[in-house]
N, C-alpha and C positions, 0 to 999 in steps of 0.2 A: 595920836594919829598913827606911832607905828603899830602900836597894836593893833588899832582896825585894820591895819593893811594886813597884819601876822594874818588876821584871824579868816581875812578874805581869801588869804593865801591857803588857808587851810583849808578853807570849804571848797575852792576850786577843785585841788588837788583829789579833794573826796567826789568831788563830783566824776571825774576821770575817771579814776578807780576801777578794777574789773569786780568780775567774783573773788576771786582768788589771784594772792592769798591776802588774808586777811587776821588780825589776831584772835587768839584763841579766847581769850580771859575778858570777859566782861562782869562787870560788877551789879546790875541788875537788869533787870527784863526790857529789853528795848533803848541800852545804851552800853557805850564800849567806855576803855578805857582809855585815856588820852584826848585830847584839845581837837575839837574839830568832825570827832567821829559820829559815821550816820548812824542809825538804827541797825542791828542787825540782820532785820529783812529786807534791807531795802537794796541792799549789794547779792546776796545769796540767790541762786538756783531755786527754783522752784519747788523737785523735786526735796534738797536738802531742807530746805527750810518748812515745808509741809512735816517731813520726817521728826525733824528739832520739836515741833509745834507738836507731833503726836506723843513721842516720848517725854518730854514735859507735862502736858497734861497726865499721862498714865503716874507721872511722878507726883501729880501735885496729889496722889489720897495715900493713904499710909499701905502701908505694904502688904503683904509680900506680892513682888511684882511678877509678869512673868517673864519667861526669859525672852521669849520675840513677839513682837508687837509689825504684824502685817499690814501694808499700804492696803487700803482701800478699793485701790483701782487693779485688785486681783494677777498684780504679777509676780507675784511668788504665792508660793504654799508651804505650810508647815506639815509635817510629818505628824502628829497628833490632831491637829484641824483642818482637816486639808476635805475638801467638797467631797460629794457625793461620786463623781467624773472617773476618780480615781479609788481604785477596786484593794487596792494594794494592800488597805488597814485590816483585812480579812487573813490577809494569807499569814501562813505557821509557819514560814521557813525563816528561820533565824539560823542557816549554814551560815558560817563564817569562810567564803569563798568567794574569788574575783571574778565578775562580770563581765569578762575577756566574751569577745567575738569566738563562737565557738569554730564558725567556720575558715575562720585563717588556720585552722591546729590539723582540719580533717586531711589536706594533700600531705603533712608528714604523717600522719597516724594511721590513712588507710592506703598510702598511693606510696610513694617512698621507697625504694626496695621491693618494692613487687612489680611484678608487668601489668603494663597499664598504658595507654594509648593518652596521647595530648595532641588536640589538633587547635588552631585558632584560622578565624578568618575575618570579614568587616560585615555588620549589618546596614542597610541605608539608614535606619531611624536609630538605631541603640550603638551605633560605631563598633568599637573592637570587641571579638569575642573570643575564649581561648575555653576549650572544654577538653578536663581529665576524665577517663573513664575504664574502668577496668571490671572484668567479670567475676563474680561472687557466688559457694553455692551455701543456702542457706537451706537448713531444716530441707535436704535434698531437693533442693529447687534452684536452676541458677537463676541468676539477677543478675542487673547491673547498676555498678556505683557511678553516679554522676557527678560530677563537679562543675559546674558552668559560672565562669565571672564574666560579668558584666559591669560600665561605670557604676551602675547603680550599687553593686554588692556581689556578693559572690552565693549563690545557691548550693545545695548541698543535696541530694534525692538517694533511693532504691529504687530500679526501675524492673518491673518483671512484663512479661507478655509483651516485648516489643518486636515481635513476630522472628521471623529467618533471617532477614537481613537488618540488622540494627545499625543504621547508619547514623553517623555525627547529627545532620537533621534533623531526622525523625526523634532522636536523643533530647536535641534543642527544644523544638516543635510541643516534648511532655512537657518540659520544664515551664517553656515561657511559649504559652501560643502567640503573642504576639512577635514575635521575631519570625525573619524572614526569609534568612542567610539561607544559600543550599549548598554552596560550595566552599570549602573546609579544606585548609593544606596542612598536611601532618608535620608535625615536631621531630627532625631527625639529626637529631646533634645531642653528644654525650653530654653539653653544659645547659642543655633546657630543664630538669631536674634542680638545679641551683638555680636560674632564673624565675623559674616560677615559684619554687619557694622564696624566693626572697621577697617576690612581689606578694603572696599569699601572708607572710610574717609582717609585714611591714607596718599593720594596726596593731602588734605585740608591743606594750611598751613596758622595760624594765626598770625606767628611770623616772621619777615624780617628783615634784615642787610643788610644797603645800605653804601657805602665808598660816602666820599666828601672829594675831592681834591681840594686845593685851586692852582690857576696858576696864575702868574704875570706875567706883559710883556714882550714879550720875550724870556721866558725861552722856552728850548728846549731841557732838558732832562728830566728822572725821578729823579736824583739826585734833581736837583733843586725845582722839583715839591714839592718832601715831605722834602726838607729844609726849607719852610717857617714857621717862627718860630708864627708871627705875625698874628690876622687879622686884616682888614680894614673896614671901618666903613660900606662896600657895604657888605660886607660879614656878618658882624654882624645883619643889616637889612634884608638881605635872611635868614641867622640862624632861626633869630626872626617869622620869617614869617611858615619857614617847621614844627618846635616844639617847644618842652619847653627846656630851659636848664637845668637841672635835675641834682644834687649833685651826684657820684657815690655810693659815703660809703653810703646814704640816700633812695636808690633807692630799689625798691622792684619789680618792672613788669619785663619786659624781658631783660635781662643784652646784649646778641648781643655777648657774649663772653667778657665782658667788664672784670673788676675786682673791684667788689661794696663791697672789705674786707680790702683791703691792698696799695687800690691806686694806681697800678703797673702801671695803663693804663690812668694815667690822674685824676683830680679831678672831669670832669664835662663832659658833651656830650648832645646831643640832643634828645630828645625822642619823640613821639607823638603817639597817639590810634586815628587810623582812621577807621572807619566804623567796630568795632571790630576786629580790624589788629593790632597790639603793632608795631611799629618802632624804632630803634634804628640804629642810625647814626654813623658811625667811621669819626668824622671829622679830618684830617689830623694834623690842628694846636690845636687841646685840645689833640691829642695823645700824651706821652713824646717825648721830643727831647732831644735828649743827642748831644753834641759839637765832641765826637771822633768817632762819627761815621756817615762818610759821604754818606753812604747808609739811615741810619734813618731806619733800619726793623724794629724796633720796632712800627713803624708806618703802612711801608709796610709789617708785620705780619698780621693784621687784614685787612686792605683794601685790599691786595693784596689776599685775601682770600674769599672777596665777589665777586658776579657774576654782579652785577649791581651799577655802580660808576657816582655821579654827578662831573663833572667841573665846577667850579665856575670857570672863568676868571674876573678879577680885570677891565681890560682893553678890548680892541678889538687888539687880539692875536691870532695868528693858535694855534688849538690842533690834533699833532697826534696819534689814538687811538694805534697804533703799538710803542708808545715809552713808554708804562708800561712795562716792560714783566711777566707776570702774565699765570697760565695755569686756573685761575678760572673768572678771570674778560674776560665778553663777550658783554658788551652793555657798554654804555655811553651816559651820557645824558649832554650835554653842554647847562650852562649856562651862558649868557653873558647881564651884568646890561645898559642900559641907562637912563640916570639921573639921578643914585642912589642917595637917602635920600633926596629928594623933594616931592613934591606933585604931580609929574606925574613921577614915577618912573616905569618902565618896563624893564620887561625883553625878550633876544633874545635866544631862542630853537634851538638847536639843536639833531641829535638822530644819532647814530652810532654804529654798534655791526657787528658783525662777520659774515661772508657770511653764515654759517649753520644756524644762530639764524633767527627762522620765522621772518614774522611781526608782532609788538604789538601794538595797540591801548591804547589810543586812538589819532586817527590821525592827525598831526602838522597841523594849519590853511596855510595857502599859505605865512601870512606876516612872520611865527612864531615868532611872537610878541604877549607879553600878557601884561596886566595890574596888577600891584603889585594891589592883594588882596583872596577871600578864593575861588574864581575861578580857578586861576592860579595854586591854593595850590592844590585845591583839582584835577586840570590835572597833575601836575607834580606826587602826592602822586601814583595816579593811573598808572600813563607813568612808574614809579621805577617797584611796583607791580606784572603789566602783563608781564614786560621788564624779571624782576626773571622768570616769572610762561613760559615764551616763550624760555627762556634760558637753562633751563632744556630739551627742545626735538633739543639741540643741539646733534653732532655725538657723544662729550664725555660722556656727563652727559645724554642723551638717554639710553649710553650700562649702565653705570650702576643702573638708574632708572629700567631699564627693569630686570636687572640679581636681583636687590633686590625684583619688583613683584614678578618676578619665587620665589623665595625663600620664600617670605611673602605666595606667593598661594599654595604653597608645603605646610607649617607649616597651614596656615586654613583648608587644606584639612584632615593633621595627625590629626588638631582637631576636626572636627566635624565627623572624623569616631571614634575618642574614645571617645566623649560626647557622641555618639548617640550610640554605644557600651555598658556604661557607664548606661546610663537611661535604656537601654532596656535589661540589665545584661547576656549581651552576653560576654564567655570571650576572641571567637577568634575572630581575629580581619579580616574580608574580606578584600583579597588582589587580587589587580589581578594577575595573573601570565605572566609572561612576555612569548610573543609568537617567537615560532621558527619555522619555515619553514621547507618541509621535507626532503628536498635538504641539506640543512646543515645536518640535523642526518645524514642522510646517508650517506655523506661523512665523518662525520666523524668516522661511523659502515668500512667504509671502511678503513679508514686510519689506524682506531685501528687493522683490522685484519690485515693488507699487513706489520706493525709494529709488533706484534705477529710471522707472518711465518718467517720474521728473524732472530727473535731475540725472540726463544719463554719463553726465564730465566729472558728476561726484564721487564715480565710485571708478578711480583714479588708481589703480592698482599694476601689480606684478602679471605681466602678459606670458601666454603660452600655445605652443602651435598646438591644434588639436588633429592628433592622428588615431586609425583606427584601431590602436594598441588600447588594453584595459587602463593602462597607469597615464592617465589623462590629467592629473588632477597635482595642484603643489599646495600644500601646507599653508592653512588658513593664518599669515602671520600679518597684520598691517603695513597698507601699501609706504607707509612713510618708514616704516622698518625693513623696507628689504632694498638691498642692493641692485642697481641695474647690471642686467644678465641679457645673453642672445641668446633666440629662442630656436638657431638652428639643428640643433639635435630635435633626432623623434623621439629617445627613449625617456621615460622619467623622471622629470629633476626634482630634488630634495631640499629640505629647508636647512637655511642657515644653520648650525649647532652652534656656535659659538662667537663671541661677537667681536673675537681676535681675528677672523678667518682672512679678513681683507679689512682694507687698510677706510674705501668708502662702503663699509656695510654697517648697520647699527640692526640690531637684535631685541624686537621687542614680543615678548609672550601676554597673552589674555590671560586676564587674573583668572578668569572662570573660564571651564570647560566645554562652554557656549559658544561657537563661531559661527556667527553671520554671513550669509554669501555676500551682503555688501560689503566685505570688507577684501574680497579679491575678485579679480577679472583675469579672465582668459584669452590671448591673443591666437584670433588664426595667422595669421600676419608671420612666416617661416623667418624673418629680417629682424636685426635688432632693431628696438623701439624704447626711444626714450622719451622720460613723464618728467612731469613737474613733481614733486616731493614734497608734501605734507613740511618738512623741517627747512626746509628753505635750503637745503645742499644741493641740487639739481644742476649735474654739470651740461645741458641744452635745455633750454627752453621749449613747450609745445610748439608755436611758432614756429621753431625753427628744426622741428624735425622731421626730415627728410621723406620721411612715410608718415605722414601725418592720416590718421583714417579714421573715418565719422562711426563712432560706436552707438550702435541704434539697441544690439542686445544686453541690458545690463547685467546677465551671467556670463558670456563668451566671446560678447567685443562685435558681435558679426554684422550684417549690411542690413539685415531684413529689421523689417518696423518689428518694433514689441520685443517680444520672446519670439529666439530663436525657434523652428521645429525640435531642433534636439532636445531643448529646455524645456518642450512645451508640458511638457510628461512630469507631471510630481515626483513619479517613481526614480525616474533618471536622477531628476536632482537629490534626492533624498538619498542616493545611492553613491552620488558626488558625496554628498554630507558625511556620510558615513565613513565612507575613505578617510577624508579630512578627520574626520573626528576620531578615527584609528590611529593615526599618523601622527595626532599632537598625545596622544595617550603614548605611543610609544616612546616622543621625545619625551615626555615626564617622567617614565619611567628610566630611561637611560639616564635624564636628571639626577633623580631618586641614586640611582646606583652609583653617580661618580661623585656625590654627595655623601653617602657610606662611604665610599673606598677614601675618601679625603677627610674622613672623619678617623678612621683606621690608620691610614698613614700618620698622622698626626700623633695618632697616642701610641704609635711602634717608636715613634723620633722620640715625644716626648720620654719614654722608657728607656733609649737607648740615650741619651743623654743624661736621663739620671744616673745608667748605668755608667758612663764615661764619666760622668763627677764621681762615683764610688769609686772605679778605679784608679782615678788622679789621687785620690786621697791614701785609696791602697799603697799608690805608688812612691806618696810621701811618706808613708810613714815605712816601707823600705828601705826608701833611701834614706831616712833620720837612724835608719835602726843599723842600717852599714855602719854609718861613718861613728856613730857609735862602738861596732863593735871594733872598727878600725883604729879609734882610739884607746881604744881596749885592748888589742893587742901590740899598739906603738908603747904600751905602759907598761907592760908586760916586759916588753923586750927590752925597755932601759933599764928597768930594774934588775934584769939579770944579770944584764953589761957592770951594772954596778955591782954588783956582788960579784962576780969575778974579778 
C-alpha cells in the first residue's frame, strides 16, 4: 500500500512538472532515468524537441555528419546552403575587415577641424534633425559635404549645383525629399563639436562578448551542451590559440559581465585585444557548474545572453542552431578540429544565424577548412566581430537600436539649443510650435458652440470684461483649474504660472496643444463673479451670487440668443484661437526653460558637493599629516634634551 501511494505520489509530482529543468541522462529512446519519469517529449518545447528528433535521425546512418543541420521552417541559413535570396555566395571579398557603420567615422574624418557649419531643427513626421555641412573643391569644382541624422540613420552625400544660395533646406530637400523642415537654428557654442561627435560614435563599439559552447558527440540537447563539466585537450589548443587565459580576481580590461571580486563566475576565462577591440569569452566549461542543477543557468545566464556563440565540437557531430532557446543568441559559428594536437591540425567552419541576420564577412573559402595558426585567428576573431555588428540590424535589436537613436537625437538636439542658448545668453529658449490645420480649429469653434446652445450653464468657466483693447482674450486653462479673480481692470490678464501663486488656485495644463473654446467663457459683466467649480471648492454658490446673469452667448457670456454678433464671424474666433494658442506655446516654452535651468542647477550642486567631499577629505588628511609632523618634531626635541 505504501508503495502505490510512493508511486502516485510520483506521477503527480510529473504531472506538475514544467519544461524545465528536467534531467539530462536518459537511458533509451522515450524513457528517463529514475521512478516515475514521463517520456521525453511529453515535458519539452516544441521547438527543442523537433530539434532532438532532427539531429537524432541525422545520427541514426553512419557518418560523417555535417556540421549544421537547419529547422525546416526557414529561420536560419547557413553560409554554404543558404537560398537563392541571398546574392552574397558570389562575391570575392574575403578582406579581413570590420563592418563598422561607415558613417558614424565621416564627422571626425571630414568635419572635425575644419570649418563647417551644423544647424539642427524638428520636422513634423521624421522629429529631430541636426545637419553638418561644409564646402569642398574637387577636381576644380566646389561641392558640398552633407551630413544629415535623422532617428532613422545618419546620411552621408557630395552635393554640387545647389545654385547661389545653398540653404540648410534646400541641402535637406537633396537628401531626403520627404522632409519638410524649412527653418533651421545654427550651432553656436564651442562644445557642439564634442556633442555631436559623441552622439555620431556612439554605434562604435570596442568591447565584445562572445559565448563558446563546447559539444560532444552526440549530444542533442541544451541540457547536455552546458553539462560538460570538462575540457579536452582539442579544446584547450583552440582556447590557446583565440586568447590568453586570464585570472578573473587579476584582471583589469573588459570583465564581459564576468565577476573579477568574488569569483561567482569561475576563476579564469579567455581574453584577447585585437586591433583595439578587448574580447572576452564566456566559455561554457570555466563557467561554475553546480550538480543540482541540471539546466546549468548559471552558465546559460551569460552565454545565453550574447548575440554571437562559437561551437566547439569535440568530434564530427550535427549542431542544431534551434536547440539553444535563447531570444539574444542570432549567429553561430561552428567549429570542428581535424587532427587536433599534431602538427597539421585544422579546423572545419561553419556559419549559421537567423533568417533576419544580414550577411557578414568575411566569406567562408569553398573547403571551409583552415590551417591552425594567427590567419585562421585573426578570420575567425573578425567572422565573431562583424557577426555582433550584423546582428544588431536584426527585426529585434533594429526597433530598439533605432527607438534608442530617436531618443539619443532628441537629447543632442535639447543640447545644443541650450549650449548655443547658453554661450549666446539668450534666455528663451526657440521652439517650434506644433502646427495645426484650419479644419480642425474649426471644427472644433463648431463643436464648442453647437455644445454651448445646449447646454449654455455647462460651459462654466473664468469670466472676463471685454474692452476695445486687442488683448481680449485669457489662457485656455479649465474652468475648475482657475482661481476666482475680479474682472475690473481693462488691461490683459494672464494665466496662472504656477500652482504655489495663491493659496485657492489649482493649475491644471491640457495634455495636447489642442484647446477648445468650450472650455472657457468670457464675462462682460466689469463686477466680480463667482461660479460653482468643477472640484467642489467653490467658496458661493451660483444661487447666491450677487450678479447672477443669464448667459445666452456660449463664447462671451452676453444677453443676445445664440452667438453673439461679435462671435458671429469664424474669422474673429479663430483669431481668439490663435491668441490662445500663442499664449499656451509660450507658457511651455517658459516651462521647457525653467525645466533646463533646474536640471543645471542640480548638476552645478551635485559638482559642488562632490567637490566639498574632495576637499573635507583634502582637509583630513592635512590635518593627520600636521599632527603627524608635530609629533615628529615633539620627538625630536626630547631626544636632544636628552642628549644634553
Amino acid at each position: 500500500m505504501l508503495d502505490l501511494l510512493e508511486r502516485m505520489s510520483n506521477y503527480r509530482i510529473d504531472d506538475q512538472r514544467c519544461s524545465l529543468p528536467h534531467p539530462v541522462l536518459h537511458t533509451q529512446q522515450g524513457m528517463r532515468e529514475g521512478p516515475g519519469k514521463p517520456p521525453p517529449d511529453k515535458d519539452e518545447a516544441p521547438n527543442k524537441t523537433s530539434s532532438r528528433n532532427r539531429l537524432e535521425e541525422v545520427l541514426a546512418y553512419p557518418g560523417p555528419y555535417p556540421q549544421v543541420v537547419l529547422p525546416s521552417s526557414g529561420t536560419y541559413w547557413d553560409e554554404h546552403t543558404t537560398d537563392a535570396d541571398h546574392t552574397y555566395l558570389t562575391s570575392s571579398s574575403n578582406n579581413t575587415k570590420f563592418e563598422t557603420d561607415e558613417a558614424a567615422t565621416y564627422y571626425r574624418r571630414y568635419f572635425l577641424g575644419n570649418e563647417h557649419w551644423t544647424y539642427f531643427g524638428e520636422d513634423e513626421v521624421h522629429g529631430p534633425v541636426v545637419l553638418s555641412h561644409k564646402r569642398e573643391v574637387i577636381s576644380s569644382q566646389e561641392n558640398l559635404r552633407v551630413l544629415l541624422r535623422l532617428k532613422t540613420g545618419t546620411h552621408h552625400a557630395t552635393i554640387i549645383n545647389l545654385g547661389d544660395n545653398p540653404t540648410p533646406a534646400k541641402m535637406v530637400k537633396r537628401l531626403k525629399e520627404e522632409l519638410t523642415i524649412e527653418c533651421f537654428y545654427p550651432v553656436v557654442t564651442p562644445e557642439g563639436p564634442e556633442l555631436i561627435l559623441a552622439y555620431d560614435e556612439h554605434v562604435l563599439k570596442n568591447h565584445f562578448k562572445f559565448g563558446l559552447i563546447y559539444q560532444r558527440f552526440g549530444q542533442t540537447m541544451e541540457e547536455q551542451l552546458f553539462g560538460n563539466k570538462c575540457e579536452s585537450r582539442a579544446l584547450e589548443e583552440f582556447l590557446c590559440l583565440m586568447g590568453q587565459r586570464v585570472k578573473l580576481k587579476d584582471h583589469e580590461g573588459f570583465k564581459g559581465g564576468l565577476d573579477t571580486q568574488f569569483g561567482q563566475t569561475g576563476e579564469e576565462s579567455i581574453y584577447e585585444i585585437f586591433r583595439k577591440k578587448e574580447i572576452m569569452f564566456h566559455v561554457s566549461t570555466m563557467l561554475p557548474y553546480k550538480d543540482n542543477d541540471p539546466q546549468q543557468l548559471e552558465r546559460k545566464r551569460h552565454i545565453g545572453n550574447d548575440m554571437v556563440a562559437i561551437v566547439f565540437q569535440e568530434a564530427n557531430t550535427p549542431f542544431a542552431p534551434d536547440m539553444i532557446a535563447s531570444h539574444f543568441l542570432h549567429a553561430y559559428i561552428v567549429v570542428q578540429p581535424i587532427d587536433p594536437c599534431t602538427s597539421n591540425t585544422r579546423y572545419r567552419v561553419s556559419v549559421t544565424a537567423r533568417s533576419d541576420v544580414p550577411f557578414f564577412g568575411p566569406t567562408l573559402p569553398l573547403t571551409s577548412t583552415f590551417e591552425k595558426g594567427p590567419q585562421f585567428k585573426e578570420f575567425l576573431l573578425t567572422k565573431l566581430i562583424n557577426a555582433e555588428i550584423a546582428c544588431y540590424k536584426a527585426e529585434r535589436f533594429a526597433k530598439l537600436e533605432m527607438r534608442t537613436r530617436s531618443s539619443l537625437l532628441s537629447a543632442l538636439v535639447d543640447d545644443l539649443r541650450m549650449k548655443t542658448n547658453e554661450f549666446l545668453g539668450v534666455t528663451k529658449v526657440p521652439e517650434t510650435p506644433k502646427v495645426e490645420t484650419t479644419g480642425n480649429k474649426f471644427r472644433e469653434i463648431v463643436r464648442s458652440v453647437l455644445i454651448g446652445r445646449k447646454n449654455p450653464d455647462a460651459a462654466g468657466v473664468l469670466k472676463k470684461p471685454i474692452t476695445n483693447n486687442s488683448n481680449t482674450l485669457l489662457a485656455g486653462t479649465p474652468a475648475s483649474a482657475r482661481s476666482k479673480s475680479s474682472g475690473g481692470s481693462s488691461g490683459a490678464r494672464t494665466p496662472t504660472s504656477s500652482p504655489d501663486t495663491t493659496p485657492n488656485t489649482h493649475m491644471a495644463l491640457s495634455e495636447s496643444d489642442d484647446s477648445s473654446l468650450n472650455s472657457m467663457d468670457i464675462d462682460c459683466h466689469p463686477q466680480p463673479l463667482n461660479e460653482d467649480s468643477d472640484t467642489g471648492l467653490e467658496s458661493m454658490s451660483s444661487a447666491e451670487t450677487p450678479h447672477k446673469l443669464s448667459l445666452q452667448c456660449p463664447l462671451c457670456g452676453g444677453h443676445e440668443d445664440g452667438v453673439c454678433a461679435l462671435h458671429a464671424d469664424p474669422e474673429i474666433v479663430m483669431r481668439q484661437v490663435e491668441t490662445l494658442k500663442h499664449e499656451i506655446n509660450k507658457l511651455k516654452c517658459d516651462k521647457l526653460d525653467l525645466l533646463r535651468q533646474n536640471v543645471t542647477c542640480q548638476r552645478e550642486i551635485k559638482k559642488l558637493k562632490e567637490k566639498e567631499l574632495k576637499l573635507g577629505g583634502d582637509l583630513s588628511s592635512a590635518n593627520k599629516e600636521i599632527l603627524r609632523l608635530q609629533a615628529l618634531l615633539k620627538d625630536l626635541g626630547t631626544g636632544q634634551v636628552s642628549a644634553v
